[in-house]
C-alpha positions, -999 to +999 in steps of 0.1 A: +093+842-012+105+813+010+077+806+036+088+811+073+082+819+105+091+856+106+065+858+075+039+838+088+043+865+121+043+894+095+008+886+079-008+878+117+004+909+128-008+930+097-032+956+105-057+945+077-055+908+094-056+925+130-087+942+114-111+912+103-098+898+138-114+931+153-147+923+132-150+890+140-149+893+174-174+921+172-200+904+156-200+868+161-189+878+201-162+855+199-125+865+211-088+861+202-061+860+221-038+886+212-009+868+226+017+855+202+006+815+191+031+792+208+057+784+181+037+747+177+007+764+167+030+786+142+047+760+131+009+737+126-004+767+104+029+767+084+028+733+071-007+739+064+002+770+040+029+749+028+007+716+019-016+743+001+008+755-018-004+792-016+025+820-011+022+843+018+017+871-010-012+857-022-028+857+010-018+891+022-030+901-018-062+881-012-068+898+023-067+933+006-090+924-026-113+909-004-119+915+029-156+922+031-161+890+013-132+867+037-151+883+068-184+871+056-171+839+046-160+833+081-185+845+096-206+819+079-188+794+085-179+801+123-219+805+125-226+771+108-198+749+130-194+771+161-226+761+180-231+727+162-231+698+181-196+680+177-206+642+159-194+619+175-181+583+164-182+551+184-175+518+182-206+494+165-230+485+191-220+509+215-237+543+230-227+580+227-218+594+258-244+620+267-231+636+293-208+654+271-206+690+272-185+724+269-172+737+301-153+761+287-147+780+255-115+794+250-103+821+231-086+812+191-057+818+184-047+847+166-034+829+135-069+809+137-078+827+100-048+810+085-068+783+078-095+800+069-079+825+042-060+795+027-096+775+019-105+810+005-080+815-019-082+776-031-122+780-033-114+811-055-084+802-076-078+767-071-114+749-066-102+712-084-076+715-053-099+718-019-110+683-010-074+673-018-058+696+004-085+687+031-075+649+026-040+658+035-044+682+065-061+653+078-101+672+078-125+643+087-151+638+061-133+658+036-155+655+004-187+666+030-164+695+044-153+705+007-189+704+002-200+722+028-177+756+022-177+755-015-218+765-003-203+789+021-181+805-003-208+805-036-234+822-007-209+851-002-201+858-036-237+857-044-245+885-017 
């Protein structure tokens, strides 16, 4: 199937997507807004599916194999970064500004789990292809990152 935006909707809007949604923001107290993503955000998460390489029917397949297992995964991983202190790089020589700090936390997205879903299906099917597909949606210190979820995902399908 030719990836577009009418798809991309589809599998947002599916109930079992609407579902881990529903159980993500239940138990990590996070929320979603239900509003539809403005169409940049769409069309951000599209050229992400489409640098992956990964059909929409593989996702929506994925997503009813194994959502248990995608929910944990996220929730891992949301717990891991979430809260973490954002690293900050400066020039040589020159001091962090420690006054940073969040004034307010907004509410994802509701395609935020695209993202997600796709590093789940290349952790599962295509692991020789994550830190390459990181690399070219731009993920700062992708070989660390690839590193990181590839524990994330081996944790979940060890529980």
């Amino acid at each position: 199937m030719v990836m577009n935006m009418e798809s991309l909707l589809n599998l947002i809007n599916s109930t079992n997507y609407q579902m881990m949604i529903a159980k993500l923001e239940k138990s990590l107290d996070i929320s979603v807004n239900r509003n539809s993503p403005p169409i940049a955000v769409l069309n951000y998460d599209m050229k992400k599916i489409r640098i992956s390489d990964v059909e929409i029917e593989e996702i929506e397949l994925l997503i009813d194999e194994e959502k248990e297992k995608i929910i944990s995964f996220v929730s891992a991983k949301l717990s891991k970064y979430i809260n973490a202190k954002m690293e900050q790089e400066c020039p040589k020589g020159e001091d962090l500004d420690e006054d940073d700090e969040v004034i307010e936390r907004v509410p994802f997205y509701g395609s935020f789990l695209v993202i997600y879903l796709l590093e789940y299906y290349l952790l599962k099917n295509k692991p020789s292809d994550v830190e390459s597909y990181l690399k070219k949606i731009r993920i700062p210190q992708a070989k660390k990152y690839a590193k990181e979820i590839k524990k994330i995902f081996d944790d979940v399908q060890q529980a």
